[in-house]
NUMI-623510 format. One record per residue (C-alpha): z, y, x; residue in one letter. Coordinates in steps of 0.1 Angstrom, whole numbers, padded with zeros to 4 digits, always signed. Example, Ala and Ser with C-alpha at 12.3 -4.5 7.8 and 13.67 -1.06 7.14 Angstrom:
# NUMI-623510
+0078-0045+0123a
+0071-0011+0137s
END
This chain:
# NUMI-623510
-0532-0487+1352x
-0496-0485+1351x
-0486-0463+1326x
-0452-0462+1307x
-0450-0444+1274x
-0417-0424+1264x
-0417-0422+1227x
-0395-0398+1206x
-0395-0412+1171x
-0379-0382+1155x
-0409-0360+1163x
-0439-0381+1170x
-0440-0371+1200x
-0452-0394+1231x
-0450-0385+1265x
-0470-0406+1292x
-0456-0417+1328x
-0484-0425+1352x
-0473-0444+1382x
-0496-0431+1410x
-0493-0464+1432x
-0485-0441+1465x
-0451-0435+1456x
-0458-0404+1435x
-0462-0402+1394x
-0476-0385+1368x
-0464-0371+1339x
-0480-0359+1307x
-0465-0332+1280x
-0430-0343+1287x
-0404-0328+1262x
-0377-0303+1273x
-0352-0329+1286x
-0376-0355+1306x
-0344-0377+1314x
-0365-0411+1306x
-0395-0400+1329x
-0369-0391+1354x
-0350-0424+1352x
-0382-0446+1354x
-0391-0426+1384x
-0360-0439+1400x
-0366-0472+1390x
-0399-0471+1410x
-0385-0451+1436x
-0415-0425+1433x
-0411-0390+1431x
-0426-0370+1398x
-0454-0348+1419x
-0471-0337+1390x
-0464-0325+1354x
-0493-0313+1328x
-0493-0301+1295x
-0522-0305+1273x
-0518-0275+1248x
-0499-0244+1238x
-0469-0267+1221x
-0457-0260+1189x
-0434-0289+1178x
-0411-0289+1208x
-0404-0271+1239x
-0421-0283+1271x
-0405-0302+1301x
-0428-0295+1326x
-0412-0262+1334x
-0378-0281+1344x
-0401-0303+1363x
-0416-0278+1381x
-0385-0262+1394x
-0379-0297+1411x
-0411-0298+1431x
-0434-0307+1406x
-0473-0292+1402x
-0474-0281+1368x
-0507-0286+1352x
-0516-0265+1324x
-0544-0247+1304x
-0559-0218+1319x
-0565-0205+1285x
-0525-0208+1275x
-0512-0178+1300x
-0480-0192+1311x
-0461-0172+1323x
-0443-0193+1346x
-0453-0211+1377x
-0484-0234+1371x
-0519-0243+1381x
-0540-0229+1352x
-0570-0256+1345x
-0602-0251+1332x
-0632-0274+1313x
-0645-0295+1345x
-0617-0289+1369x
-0606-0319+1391x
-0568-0323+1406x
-0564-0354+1432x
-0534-0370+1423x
-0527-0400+1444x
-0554-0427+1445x
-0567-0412+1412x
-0590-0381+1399x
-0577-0358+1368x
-0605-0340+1350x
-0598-0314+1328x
-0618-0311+1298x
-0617-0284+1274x
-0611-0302+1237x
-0605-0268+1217x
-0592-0275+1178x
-0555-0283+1176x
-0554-0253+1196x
-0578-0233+1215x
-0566-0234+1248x
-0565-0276+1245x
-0572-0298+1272x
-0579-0335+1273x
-0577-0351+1306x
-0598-0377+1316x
-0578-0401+1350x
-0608-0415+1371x
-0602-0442+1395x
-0627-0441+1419x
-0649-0426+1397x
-0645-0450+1364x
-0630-0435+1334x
-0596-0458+1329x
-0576-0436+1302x
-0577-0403+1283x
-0544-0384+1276x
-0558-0363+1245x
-0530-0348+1236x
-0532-0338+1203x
-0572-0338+1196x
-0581-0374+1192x
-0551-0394+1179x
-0552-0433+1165x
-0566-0432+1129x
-0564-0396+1128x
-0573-0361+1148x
-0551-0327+1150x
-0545-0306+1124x
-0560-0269+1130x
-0539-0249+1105x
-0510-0240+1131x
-0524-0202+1142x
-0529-0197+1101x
-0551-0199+1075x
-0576-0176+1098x
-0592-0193+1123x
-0579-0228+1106x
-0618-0233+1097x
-0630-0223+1131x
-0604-0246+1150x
-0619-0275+1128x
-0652-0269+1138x
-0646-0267+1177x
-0624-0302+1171x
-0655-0314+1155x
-0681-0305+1185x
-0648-0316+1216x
-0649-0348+1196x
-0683-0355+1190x
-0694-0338+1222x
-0669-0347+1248x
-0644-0375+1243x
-0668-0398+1221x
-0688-0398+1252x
-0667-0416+1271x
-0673-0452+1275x
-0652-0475+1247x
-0632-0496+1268x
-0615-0459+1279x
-0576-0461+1267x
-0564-0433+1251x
-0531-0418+1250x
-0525-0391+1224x
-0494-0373+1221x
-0486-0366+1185x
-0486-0397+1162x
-0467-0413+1137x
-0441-0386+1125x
-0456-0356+1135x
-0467-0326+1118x
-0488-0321+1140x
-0514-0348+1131x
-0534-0354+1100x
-0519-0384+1081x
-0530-0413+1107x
-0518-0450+1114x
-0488-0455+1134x
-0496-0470+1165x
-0490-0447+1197x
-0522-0458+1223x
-0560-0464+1210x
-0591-0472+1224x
-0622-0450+1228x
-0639-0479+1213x
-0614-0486+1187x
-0612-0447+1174x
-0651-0450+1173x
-0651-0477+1149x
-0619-0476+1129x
-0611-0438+1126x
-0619-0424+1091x
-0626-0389+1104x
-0650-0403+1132x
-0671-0420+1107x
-0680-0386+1091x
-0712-0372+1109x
-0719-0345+1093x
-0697-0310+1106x
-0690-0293+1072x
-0682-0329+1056x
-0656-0334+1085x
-0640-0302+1080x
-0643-0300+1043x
-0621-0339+1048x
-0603-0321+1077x
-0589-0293+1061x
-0578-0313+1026x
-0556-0337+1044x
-0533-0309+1059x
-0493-0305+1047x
-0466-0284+1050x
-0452-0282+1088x
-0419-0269+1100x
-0412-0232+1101x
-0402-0234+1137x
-0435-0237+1148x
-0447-0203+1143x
-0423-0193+1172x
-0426-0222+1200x
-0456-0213+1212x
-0445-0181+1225x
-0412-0197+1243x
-0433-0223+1263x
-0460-0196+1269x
-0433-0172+1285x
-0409-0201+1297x
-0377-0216+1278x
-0344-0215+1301x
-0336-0246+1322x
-0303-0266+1318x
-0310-0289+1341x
-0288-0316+1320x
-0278-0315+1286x
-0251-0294+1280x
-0213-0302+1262x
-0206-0293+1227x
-0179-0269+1228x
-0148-0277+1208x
-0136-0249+1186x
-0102-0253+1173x
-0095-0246+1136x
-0088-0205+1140x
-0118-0203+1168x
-0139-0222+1140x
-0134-0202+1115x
-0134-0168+1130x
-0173-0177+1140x
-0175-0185+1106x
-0164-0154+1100x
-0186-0136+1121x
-0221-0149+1106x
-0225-0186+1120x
-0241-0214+1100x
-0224-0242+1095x
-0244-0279+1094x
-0223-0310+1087x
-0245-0336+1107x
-0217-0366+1093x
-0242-0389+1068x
-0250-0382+1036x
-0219-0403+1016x
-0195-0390+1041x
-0207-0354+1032x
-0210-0358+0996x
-0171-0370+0993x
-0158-0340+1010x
-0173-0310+1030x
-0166-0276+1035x
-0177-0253+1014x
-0215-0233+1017x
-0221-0260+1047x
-0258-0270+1048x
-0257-0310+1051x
-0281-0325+1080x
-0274-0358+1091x
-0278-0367+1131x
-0305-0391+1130x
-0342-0394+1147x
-0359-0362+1125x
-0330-0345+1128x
-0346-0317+1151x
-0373-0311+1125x
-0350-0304+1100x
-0325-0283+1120x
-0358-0265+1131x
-0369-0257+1097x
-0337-0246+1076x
-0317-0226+1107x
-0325-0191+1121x
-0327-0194+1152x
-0313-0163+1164x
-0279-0176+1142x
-0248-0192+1156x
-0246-0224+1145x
-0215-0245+1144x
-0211-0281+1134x
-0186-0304+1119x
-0193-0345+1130x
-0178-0379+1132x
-0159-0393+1160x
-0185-0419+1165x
-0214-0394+1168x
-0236-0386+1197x
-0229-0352+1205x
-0254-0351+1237x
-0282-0362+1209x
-0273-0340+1189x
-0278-0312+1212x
-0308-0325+1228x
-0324-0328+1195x
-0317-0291+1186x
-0325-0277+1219x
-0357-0296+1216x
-0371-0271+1190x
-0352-0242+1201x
-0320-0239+1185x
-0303-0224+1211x
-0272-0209+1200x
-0247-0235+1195x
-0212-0219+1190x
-0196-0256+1189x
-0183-0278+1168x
-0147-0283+1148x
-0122-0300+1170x
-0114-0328+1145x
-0140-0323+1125x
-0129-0329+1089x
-0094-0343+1095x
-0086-0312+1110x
-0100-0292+1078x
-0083-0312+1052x
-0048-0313+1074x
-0045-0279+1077x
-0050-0275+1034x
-0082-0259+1033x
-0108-0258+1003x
-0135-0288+1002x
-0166-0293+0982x
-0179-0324+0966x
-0215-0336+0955x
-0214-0368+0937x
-0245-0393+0945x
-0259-0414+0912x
-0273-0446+0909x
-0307-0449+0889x
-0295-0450+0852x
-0272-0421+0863x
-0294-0394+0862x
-0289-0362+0844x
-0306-0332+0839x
-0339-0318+0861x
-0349-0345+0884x
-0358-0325+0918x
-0377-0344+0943x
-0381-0324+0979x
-0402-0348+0995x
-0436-0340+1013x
-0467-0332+0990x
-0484-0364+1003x
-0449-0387+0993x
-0449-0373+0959x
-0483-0376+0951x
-0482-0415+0963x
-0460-0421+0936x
-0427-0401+0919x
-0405-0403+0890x
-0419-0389+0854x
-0417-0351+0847x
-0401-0344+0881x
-0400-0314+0898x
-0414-0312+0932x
-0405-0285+0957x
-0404-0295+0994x
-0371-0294+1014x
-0385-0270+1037x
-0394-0246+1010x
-0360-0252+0986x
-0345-0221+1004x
-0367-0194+0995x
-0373-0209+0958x
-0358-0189+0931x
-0372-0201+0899x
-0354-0233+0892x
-0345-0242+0857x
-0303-0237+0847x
-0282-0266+0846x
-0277-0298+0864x
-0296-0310+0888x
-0304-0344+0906x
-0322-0339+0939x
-0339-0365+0950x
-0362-0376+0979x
-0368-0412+0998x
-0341-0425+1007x
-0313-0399+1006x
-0308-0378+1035x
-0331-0351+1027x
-0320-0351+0991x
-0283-0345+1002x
-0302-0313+1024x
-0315-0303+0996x
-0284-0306+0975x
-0262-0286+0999x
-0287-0258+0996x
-0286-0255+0960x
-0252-0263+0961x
-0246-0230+0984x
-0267-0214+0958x
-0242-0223+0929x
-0265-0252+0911x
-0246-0279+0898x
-0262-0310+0918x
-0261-0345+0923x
-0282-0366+0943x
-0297-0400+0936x
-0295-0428+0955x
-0322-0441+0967x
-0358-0432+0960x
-0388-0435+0933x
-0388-0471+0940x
-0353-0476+0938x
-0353-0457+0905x
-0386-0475+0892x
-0367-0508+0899x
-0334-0497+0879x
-0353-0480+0849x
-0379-0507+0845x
-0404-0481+0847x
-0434-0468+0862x
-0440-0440+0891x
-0465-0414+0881x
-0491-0410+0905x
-0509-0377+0917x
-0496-0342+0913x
END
């Protein structure tokens, strides 16, 4: 099989290109921009007949529409009611594509409409694309409609695993697509393709027989997950807009800037973290342009808000737009012609948050990593509240504060939201390990 994998680090996301051999190609949950899927279909000179989406997606907006409106077939669960154009596929159904046979089979748990599909060549299994059921080391989480049906969604994974894809012979390979980096995964390894046989004999959660064991296991492993993904679902069910290509930044000059200011937008500085903490404007929340910087931007911004942006000269403006059109940040009002040289030319106000080595830390220590990260190890008497839920947390102690997390960035996050707030912050540099190095001391472990 020739099958190319287009891997977005940032979200753990995988899409999978399927070369057809007749001059046609495959592609599976693509993400909203499929410009790589696109550009290895010019390699190869084939044309992208068909698109198909596994599930209702809830960590970034789908592809296949824009596929579909250039000639695609656009594959999709019968059971997620697009609303847009599509063949809706149900448990059994078989689509010729090429030289090769896709069966759908129905793998409800990650979500309920989910379908795995099995590519047959003549007949023989060759690889599964199971979307976000079976992943390597790991399955779905089933916690993304609610605490509700969570338990019932675990079950049904339980019975698709055991009953459907585990039946299929080991030397099947399998492409999942959520892995390493997304919250859409139990904790797993970080690989991005498996084996039937592999999964069978190496995957924790496989080697637990028993249902209510597995979903007792299941349901203990689950963490936080972005806020954005409550609304997702509902855009690819009805249909995002189509660019087509990425669109430009707009440039707002300084008076255009700050009359949308003015008017309600958000402001983001996507600079990095030192750049930000030396000078920034004042109330702007501080997310640096880097791989997981949709998540982030996904989590902390309304997305009915303008947003506006303030960035270096050697940033990637298309990247950053991708990225936070990816999640469905739509509204981008532009960024500051200039960026900060502008800002401090013109005499305006800046901020400051000074970043402290180790032995420099005063005050509550704040850590806003993930559960799982702090539990693995964190400095002693911490406080732990998670980035994602630092804005709606009201209860800190008075006085200074040193925010921390692993490496930085999400500390400085963290620190620009407090900071808003009118907390007295600083952020570490570094993480535990860092600090546990300096302080000749050792990380507490657990909660």
């Amino acid at each position: 099989m020739d099958i190319v994998s287009v891997v977005d680090e940032g979200l753990g996301h995988t899409s999978s290109f399927v070369d057809l051999g007749d001059g046609t190609a495959l592609v599976i949950d693509p993400g909203r921009f499929p410009t790589e899927q696109r550009e290895e279909a010019a390699r190869r000179g084939a044309r992208i007949a068909f698109t198909a989406d596994t599930h209702s997606h809830a960590d970034y907006v789908s592809g296949s529409p824009e596929l579909a409106a250039h000639g695609a077939v656009f594959l999709a669960p019968a059971a997620g009611h697009l609303e847009g154009p599509h063949r809706p596929l149900r448990d059994g159904d078989i689509v010729e594509i090429g030289r090769y046979t896709l069966e759908a089979i129905a793998t409800p748990g990650h979500t309920p409409d989910h379908l795995s599909y099995v590519l047959r060549d003549s007949g023989e299994a060759v690889a599964l694309f199971s979307g976000g059921s079976l992943m390597v080391g790991t399955v779905g989480r089933t916690d993304l409609l609610g605490p509700d049906p969570t338990e019932g969604l675990a079950r049904q994974l339980f019975r698709s695993l055991h009953e459907r894809l585990l039946t299929l012979p080991d030397t099947v390979d399998v492409y999942p697509t959520h892995g390493a980096g997304s919250f859409c995964s139990a904790p797993g390894a970080g690989a991005r393709t498996t084996t039937i046989g592999h999964e069978r004999a190496t995957n924790p959660l496989l080697q637990i027989p028993d249902e209510d064991a597995f979903v007792t296991e299941l349901l203990a492993g689950f963490g936080s997950f972005p806020a954005y993904f409550a609304r997702l679902p509902a855009v690819n069910r009805r249909g995002p807009r189509l660019y087509g290509t990425i669109p430009e930044l707009p440039l707002l000059d300084l008076e255009s800037f700050q009359a949308a200011l003015d008017a309600g937008a958000r402001l983001v500085d996507a600079r990095p973290l030192r750049a930000f903490g030396a000078a920034h404007i004042p109330g702007a929340l501080a997310i640096e342009l880097r791989p997981v910087f949709a998540s982030w931007l996904g989590w902390l911004i309304d997305p009915d808000q303008p947003v506006v942006f303030v960035l270096d000269d050697d940033q990637d403006r298309r990247v950053l737009v991708r990225q936070a059109l990816d999640v469905g940040i739509e509204n981008l009002a532009g960024e500051l012609d200039g960026g900060m040289t502008t800002w401090l030319a013109a005499g305006l106000q800046t901020a400051s948050i000074t970043i402290v080595s180790p032995g420099d830390v005063v005050g509550t220590v704040l850590d806003v990593r993930q559960a799982n990260e702090f539990v693995a190890g964190h400095v002693p008497g911490a406080l732990h509240v998670e980035l994602g839920a630092l804005p709606s947390t009201d209860s800190l102690p008075f006085g200074p504060i040193t925010v921390m997390c692993g490496h930085g960035e999400r500390a400085m996050t963290g620190a620009s939201i407090l900071a808003r707030a009118g907390h007295e912050v600083t952020v570490l540099d570094g993480g535990p390990n860092d600090w546990a190095e300096t302080a000749g001391r050792v990380l507490t472990v657990g909660a």
